[in-house]
N, CA, C and O atoms as a printed pandas DataFrame, in Angstrom:
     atom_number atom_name residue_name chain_id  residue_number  x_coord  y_coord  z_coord
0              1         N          UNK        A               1   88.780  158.224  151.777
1              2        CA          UNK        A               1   88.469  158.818  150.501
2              3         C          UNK        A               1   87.286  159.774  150.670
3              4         O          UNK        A               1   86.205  159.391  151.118
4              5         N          UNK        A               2   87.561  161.172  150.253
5              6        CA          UNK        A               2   86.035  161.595  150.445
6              7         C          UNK        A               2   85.551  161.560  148.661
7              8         O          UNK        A               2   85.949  161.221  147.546
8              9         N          UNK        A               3   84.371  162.200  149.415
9             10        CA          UNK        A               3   83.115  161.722  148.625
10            11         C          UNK        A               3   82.313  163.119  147.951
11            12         O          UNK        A               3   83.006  164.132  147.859
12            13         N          UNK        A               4   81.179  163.173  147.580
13            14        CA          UNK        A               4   80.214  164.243  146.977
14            15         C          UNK        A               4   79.207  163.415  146.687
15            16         O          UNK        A               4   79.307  162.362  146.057
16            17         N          UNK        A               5   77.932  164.027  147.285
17            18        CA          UNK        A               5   76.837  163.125  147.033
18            19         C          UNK        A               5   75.527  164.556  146.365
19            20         O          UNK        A               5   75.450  165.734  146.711
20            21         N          UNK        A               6   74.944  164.012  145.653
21            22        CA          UNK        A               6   73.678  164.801  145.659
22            23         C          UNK        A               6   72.073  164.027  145.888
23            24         O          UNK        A               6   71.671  162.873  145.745
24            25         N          UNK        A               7   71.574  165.037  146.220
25            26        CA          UNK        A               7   70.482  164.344  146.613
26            27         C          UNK        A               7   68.960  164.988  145.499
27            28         O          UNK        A               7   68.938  165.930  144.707
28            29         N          UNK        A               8   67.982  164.118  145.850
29            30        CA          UNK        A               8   67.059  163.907  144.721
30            31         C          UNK        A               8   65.710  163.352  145.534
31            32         O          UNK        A               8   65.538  162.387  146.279
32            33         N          UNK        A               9   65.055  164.143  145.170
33            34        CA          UNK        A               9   63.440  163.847  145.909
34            35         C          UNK        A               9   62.455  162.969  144.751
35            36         O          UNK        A               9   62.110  162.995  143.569
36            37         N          UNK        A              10   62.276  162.130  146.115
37            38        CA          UNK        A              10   61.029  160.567  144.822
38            39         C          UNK        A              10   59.842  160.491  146.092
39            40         O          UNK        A              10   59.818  160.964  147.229
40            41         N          UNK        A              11   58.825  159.604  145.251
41            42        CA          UNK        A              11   58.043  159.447  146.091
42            43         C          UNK        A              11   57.374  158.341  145.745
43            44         O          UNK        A              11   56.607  158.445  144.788
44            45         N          UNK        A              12   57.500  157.029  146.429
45            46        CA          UNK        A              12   57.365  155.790  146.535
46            47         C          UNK        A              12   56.088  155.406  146.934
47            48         O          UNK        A              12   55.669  155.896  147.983
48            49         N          UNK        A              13   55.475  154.731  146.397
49            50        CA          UNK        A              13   53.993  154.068  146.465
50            51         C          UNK        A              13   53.938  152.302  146.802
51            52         O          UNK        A              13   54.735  151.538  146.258
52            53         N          UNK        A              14   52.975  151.869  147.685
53            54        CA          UNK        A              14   52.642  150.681  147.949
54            55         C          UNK        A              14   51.162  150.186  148.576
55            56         O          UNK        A              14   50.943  150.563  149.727
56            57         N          UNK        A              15   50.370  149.565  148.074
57            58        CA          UNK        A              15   49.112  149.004  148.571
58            59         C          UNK        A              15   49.738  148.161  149.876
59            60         O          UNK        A              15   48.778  147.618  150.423
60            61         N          UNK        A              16   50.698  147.914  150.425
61            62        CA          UNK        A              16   51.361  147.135  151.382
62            63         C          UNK        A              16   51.379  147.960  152.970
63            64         O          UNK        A              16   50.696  147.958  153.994
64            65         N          UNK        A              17   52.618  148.643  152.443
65            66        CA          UNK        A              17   52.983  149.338  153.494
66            67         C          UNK        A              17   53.849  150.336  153.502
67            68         O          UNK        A              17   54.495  150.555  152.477
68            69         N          UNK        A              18   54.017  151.076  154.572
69            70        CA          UNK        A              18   55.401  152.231  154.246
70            71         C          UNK        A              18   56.610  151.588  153.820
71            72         O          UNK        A              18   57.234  152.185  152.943
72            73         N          UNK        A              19   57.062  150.551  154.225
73            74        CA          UNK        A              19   58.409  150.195  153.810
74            75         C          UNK        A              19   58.743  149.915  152.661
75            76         O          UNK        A              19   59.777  150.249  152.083
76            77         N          UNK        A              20   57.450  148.975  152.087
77            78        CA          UNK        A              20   57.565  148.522  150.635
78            79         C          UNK        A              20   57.233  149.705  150.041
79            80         O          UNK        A              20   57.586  149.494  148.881
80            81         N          UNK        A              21   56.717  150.984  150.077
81            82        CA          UNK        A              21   57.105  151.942  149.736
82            83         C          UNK        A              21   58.525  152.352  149.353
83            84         O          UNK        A              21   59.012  152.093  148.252
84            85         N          UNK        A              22   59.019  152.862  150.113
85            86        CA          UNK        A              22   60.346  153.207  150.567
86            87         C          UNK        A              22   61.528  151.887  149.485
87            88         O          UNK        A              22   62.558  152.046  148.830
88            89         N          UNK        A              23   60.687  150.719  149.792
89            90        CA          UNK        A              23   61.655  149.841  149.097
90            91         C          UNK        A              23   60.996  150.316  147.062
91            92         O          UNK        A              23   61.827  150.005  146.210
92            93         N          UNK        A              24   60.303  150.659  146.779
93            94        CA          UNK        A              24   59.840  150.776  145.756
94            95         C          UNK        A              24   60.312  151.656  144.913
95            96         O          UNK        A              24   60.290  151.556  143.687
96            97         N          UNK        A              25   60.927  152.900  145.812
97            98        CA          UNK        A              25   60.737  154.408  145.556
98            99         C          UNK        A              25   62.618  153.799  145.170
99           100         O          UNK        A              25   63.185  154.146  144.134
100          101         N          UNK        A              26   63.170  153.052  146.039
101          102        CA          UNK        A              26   64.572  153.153  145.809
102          103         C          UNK        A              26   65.242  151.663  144.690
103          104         O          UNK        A              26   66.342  151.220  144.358
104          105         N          UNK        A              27   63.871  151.361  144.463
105          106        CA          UNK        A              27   64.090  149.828  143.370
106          107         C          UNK        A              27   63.816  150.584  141.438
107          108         O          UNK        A              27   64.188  150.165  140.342
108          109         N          UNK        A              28   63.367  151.267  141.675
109          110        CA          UNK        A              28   62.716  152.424  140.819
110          111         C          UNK        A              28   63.742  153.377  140.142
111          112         O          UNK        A              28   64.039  153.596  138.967
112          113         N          UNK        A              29   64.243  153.942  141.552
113          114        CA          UNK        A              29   65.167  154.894  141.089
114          115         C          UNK        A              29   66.839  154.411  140.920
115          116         O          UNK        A              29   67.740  155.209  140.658
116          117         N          UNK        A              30   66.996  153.207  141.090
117          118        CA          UNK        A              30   68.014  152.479  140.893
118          119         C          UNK        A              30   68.529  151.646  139.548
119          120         O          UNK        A              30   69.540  151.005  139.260
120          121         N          UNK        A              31   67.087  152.060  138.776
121          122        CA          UNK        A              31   67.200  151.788  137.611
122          123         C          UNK        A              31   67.949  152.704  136.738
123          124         O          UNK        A              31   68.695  152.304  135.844
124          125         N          UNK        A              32   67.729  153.979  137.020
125          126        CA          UNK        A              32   68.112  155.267  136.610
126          127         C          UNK        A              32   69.457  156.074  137.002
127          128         O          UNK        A              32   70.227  156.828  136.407
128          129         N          UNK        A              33   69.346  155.512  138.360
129          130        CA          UNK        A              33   71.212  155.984  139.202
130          131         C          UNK        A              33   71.510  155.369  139.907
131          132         O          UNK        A              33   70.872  154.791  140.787
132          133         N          UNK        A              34   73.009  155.373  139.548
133          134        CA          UNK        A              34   73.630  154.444  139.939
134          135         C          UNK        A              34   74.480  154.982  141.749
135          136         O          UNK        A              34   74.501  156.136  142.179
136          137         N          UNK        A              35   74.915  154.063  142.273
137          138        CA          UNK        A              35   75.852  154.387  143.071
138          139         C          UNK        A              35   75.018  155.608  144.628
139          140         O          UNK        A              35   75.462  156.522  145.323
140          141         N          UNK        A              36   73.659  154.876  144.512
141          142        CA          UNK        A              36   72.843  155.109  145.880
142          143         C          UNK        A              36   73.388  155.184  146.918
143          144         O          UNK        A              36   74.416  154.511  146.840
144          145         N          UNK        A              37   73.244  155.830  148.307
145          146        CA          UNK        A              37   74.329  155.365  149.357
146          147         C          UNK        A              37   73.140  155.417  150.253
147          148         O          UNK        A              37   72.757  154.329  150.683
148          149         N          UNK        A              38   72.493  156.474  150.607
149          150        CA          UNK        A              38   71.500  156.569  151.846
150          151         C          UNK        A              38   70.154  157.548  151.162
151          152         O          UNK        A              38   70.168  158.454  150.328
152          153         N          UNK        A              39   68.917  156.834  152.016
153          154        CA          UNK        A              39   67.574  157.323  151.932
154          155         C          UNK        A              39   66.901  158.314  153.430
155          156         O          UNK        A              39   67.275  158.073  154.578
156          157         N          UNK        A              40   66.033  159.244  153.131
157          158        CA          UNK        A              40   65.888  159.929  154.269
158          159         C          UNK        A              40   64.476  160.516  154.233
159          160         O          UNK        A              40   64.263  161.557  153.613
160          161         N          UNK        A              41   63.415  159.802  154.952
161          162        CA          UNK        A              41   61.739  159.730  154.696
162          163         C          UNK        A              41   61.548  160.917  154.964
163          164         O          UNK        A              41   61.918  161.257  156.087
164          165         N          UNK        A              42   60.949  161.929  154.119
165          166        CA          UNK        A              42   60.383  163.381  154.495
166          167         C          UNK        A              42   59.041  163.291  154.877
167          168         O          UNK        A              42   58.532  164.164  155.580
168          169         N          UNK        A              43   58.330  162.175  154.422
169          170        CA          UNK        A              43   57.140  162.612  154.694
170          171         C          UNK        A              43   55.994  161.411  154.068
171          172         O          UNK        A              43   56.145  160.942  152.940
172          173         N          UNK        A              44   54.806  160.989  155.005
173          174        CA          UNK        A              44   54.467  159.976  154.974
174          175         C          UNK        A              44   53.136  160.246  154.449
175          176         O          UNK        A              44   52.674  161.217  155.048
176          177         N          UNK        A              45   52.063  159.639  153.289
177          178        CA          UNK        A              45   50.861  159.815  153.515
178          179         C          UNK        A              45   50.190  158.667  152.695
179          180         O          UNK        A              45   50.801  157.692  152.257
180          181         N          UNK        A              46   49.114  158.860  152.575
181          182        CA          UNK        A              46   48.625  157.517  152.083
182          183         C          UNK        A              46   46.879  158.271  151.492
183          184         O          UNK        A              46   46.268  159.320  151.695
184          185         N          UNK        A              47   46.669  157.107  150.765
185          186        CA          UNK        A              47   45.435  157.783  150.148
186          187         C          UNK        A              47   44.455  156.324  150.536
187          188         O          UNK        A              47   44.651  155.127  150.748
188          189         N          UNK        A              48   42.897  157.631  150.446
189          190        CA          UNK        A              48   41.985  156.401  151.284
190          191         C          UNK        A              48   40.778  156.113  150.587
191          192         O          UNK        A              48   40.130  157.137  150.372
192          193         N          UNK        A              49   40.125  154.805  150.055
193          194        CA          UNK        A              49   39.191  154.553  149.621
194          195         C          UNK        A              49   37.777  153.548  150.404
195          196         O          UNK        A              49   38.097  152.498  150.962
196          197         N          UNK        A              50   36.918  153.787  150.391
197          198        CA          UNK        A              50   35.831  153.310  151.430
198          199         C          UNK        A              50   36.249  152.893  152.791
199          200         O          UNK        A              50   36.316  151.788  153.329
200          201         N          UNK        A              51   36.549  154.274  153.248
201          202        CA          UNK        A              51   37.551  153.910  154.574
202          203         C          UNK        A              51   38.524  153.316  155.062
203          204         O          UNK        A              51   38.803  153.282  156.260
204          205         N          UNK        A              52   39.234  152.698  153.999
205          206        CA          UNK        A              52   40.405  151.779  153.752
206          207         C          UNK        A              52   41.472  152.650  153.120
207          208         O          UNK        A              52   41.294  153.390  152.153
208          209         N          UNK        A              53   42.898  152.424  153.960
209          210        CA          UNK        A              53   44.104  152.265  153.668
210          211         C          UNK        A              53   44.189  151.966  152.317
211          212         O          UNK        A              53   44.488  150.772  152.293
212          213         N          UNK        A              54   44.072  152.468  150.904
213          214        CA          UNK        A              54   44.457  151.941  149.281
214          215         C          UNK        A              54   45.831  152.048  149.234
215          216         O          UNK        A              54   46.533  151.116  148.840
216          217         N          UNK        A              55   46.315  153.205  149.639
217          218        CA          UNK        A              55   48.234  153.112  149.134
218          219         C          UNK        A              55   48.425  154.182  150.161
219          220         O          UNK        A              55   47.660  155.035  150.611
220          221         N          UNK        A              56   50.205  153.753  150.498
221          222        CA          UNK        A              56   50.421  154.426  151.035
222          223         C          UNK        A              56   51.507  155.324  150.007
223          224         O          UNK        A              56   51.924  155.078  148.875
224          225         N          UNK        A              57   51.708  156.249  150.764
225          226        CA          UNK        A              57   52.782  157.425  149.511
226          227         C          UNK        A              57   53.622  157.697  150.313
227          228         O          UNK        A              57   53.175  158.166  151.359
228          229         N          UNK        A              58   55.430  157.516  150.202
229          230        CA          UNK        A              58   56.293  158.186  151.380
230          231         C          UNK        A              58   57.093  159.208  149.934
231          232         O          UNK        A              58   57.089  158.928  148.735
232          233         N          UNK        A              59   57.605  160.208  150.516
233          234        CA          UNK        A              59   58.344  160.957  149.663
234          235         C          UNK        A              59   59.558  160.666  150.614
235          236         O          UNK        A              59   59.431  160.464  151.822
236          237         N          UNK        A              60   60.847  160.668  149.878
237          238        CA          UNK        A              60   62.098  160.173  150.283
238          239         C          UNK        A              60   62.876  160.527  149.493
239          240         O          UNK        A              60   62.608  160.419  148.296
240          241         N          UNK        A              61   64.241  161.132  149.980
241          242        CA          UNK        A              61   65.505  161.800  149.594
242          243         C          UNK        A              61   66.128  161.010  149.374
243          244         O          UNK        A              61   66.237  160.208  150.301
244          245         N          UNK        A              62   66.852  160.715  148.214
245          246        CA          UNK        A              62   67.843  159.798  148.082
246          247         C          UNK        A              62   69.057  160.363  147.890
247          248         O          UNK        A              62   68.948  161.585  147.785
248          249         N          UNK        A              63   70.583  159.828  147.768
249          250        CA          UNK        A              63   71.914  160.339  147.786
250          251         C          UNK        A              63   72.587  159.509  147.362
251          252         O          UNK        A              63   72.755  158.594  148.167
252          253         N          UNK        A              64   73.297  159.334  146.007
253          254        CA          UNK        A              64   73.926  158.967  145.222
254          255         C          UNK        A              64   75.411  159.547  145.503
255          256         O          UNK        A              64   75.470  160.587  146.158
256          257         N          UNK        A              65   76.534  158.991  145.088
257          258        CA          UNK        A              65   77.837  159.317  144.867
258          259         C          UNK        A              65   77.758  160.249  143.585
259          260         O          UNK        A              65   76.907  160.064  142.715
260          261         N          UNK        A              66   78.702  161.262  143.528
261          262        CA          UNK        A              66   78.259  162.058  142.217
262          263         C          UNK        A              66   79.961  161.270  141.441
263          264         O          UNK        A              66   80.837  161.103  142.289
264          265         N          UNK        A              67   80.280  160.908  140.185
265          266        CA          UNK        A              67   81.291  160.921  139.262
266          267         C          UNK        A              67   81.475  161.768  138.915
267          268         O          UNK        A              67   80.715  162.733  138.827
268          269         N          UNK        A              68   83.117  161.616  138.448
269          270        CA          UNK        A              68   83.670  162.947  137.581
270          271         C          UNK        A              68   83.022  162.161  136.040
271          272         O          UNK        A              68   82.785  161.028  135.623
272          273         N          UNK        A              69   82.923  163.834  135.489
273          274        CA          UNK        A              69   83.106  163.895  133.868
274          275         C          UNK        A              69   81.347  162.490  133.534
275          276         O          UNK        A              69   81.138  161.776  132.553
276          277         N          UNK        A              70   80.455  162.667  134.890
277          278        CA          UNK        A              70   78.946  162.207  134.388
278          279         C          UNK        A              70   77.917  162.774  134.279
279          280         O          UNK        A              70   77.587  163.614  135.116
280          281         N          UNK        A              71   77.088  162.446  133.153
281          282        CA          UNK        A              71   76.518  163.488  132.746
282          283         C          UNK        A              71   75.363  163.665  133.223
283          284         O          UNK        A              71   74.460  164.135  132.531
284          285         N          UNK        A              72   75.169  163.260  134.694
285          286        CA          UNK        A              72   73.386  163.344  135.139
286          287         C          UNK        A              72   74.797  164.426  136.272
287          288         O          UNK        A              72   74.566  163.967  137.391
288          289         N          UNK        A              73   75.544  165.102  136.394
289          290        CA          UNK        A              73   75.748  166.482  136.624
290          291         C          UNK        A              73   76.608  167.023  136.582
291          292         O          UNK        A              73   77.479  167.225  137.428
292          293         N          UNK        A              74   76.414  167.559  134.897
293          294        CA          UNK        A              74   76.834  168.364  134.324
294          295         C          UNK        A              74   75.904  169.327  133.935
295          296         O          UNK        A              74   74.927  168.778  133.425
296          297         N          UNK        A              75   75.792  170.826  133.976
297          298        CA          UNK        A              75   75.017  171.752  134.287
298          299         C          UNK        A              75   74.262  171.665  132.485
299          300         O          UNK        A              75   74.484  170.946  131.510
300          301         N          UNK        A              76   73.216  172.936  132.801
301          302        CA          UNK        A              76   72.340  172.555  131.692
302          303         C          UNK        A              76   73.419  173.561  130.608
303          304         O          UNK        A              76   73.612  173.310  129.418
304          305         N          UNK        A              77   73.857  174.399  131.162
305          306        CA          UNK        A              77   74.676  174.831  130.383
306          307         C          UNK        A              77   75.306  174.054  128.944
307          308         O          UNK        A              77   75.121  174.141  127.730
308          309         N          UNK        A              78   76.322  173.097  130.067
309          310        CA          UNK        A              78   77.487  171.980  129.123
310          311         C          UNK        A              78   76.773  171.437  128.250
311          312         O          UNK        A              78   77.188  171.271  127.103
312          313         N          UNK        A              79   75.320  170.990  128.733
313          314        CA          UNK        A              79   74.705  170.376  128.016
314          315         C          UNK        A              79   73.986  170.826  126.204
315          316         O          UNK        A              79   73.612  170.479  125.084
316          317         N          UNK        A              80   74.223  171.784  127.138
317          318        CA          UNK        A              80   73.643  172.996  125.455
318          319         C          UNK        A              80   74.811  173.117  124.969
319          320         O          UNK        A              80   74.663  172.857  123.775
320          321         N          UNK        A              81   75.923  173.360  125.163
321          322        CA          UNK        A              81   77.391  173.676  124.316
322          323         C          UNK        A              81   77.649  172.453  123.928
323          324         O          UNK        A              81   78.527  172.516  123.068
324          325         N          UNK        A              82   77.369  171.498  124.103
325          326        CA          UNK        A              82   78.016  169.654  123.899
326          327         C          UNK        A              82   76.964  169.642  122.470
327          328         O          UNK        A              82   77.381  169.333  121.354
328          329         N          UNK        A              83   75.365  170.092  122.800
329          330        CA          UNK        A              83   74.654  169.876  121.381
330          331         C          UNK        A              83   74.824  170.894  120.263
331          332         O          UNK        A              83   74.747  170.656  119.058
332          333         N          UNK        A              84   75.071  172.092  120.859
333          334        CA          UNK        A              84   75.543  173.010  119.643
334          335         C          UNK        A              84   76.725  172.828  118.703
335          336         O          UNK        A              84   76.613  173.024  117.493
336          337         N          UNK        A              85   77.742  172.487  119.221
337          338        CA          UNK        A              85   79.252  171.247  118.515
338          339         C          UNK        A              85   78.668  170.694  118.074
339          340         O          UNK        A              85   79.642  169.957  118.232
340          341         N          UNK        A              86   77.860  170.082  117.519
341          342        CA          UNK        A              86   77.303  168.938  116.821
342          343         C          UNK        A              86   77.342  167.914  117.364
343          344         O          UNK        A              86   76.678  167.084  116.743
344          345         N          UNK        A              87   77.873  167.458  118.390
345          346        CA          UNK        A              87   77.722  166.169  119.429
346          347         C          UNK        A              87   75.995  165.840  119.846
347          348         O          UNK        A              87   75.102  166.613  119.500
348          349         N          UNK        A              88   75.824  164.995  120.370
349          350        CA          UNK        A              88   74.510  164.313  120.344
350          351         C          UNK        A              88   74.380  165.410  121.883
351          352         O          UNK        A              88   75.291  166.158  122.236
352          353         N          UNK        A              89   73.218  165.281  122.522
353          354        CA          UNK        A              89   72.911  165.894  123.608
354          355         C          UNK        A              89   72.796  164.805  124.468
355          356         O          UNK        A              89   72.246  163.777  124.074
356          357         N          UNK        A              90   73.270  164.907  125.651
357          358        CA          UNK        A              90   73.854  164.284  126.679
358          359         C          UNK        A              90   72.090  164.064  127.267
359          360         O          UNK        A              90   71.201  164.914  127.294
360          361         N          UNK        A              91   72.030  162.377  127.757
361          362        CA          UNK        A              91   70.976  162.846  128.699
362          363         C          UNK        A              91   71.127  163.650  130.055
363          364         O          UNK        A              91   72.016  163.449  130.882
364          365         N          UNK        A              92   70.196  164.518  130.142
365          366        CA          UNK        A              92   70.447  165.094  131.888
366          367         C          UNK        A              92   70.278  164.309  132.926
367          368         O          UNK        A              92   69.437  163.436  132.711
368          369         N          UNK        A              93   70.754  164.285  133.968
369          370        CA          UNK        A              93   70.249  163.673  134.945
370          371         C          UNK        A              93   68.831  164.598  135.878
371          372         O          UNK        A              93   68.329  165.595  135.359
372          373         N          UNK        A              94   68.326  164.053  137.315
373          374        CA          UNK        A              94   67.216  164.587  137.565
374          375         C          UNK        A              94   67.911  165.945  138.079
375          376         O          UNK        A              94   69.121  166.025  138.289
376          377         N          UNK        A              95   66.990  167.015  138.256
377          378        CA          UNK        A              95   67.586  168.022  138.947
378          379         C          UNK        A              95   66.486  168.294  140.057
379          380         O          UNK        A              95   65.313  167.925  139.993
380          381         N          UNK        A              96   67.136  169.075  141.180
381          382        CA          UNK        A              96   66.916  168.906  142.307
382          383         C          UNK        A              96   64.785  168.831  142.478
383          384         O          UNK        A              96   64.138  169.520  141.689
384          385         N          UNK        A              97   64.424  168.412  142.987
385          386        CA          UNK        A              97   62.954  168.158  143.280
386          387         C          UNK        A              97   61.869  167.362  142.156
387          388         O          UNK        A              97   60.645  167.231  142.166
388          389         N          UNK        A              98   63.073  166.850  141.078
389          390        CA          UNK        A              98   61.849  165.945  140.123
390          391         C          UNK        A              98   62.288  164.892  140.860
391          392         O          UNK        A              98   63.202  164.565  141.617
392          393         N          UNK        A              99   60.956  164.344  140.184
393          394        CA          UNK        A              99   60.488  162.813  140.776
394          395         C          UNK        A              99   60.979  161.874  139.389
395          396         O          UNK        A              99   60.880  162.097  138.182
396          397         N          UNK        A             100   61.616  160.590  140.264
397          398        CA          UNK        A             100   61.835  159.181  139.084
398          399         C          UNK        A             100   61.275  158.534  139.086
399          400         O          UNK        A             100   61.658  157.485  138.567
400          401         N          UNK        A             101   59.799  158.596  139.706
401          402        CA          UNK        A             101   59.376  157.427  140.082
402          403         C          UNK        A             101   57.809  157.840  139.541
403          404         O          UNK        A             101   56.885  157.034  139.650
């Protein structure tokens, strides 16, 4: 079966570690979309207080399965013609480089 995925940039926080990061960033955004498949770490940093490690920060790509006829992508367009009909306005989904987290 193929597939269509899009992808979506987050950026995951943890006083722990990178992973629980990473696990944070995708516990977070799983609230919001559904049907996750794979994560891909762009980039690692962490912020520092009295010389100490406070949090670390990973930014990470995520990739969802896209559905037909769902409305986190359907263009902003549809979305404006769906509220002008008098239909309610669809929520959007994220578009490419916002953060869910």
């Amino acid at each position: 079966m193929e597939h269509t995925y899009k992808k979506i940039e987050v950026v995951g926080t943890s006083a722990i570690s990178v992973e629980a990061a990473v696990n944070n960033a995708i516990a977070a955004s799983s609230k919001s979309l559904r049907h996750l498949r794979w994560f891909e770490v762009q980039e690692i940093r962490g912020a520092i207080t009295q010389s100490q490690v406070k949090e670390w920060q990973v930014n990470v790509k995520l990739a969802f399965t896209i559905e037909d006829n769902d409305p986190a992508v359907l263009s902003k367009s549809e979305l404006v013609s769906d509220s002008a009909a008098g239909s309610p306005p669809l929520k959007p989904g994220l578009g490419d480089g916002e953060k869910a987290v």
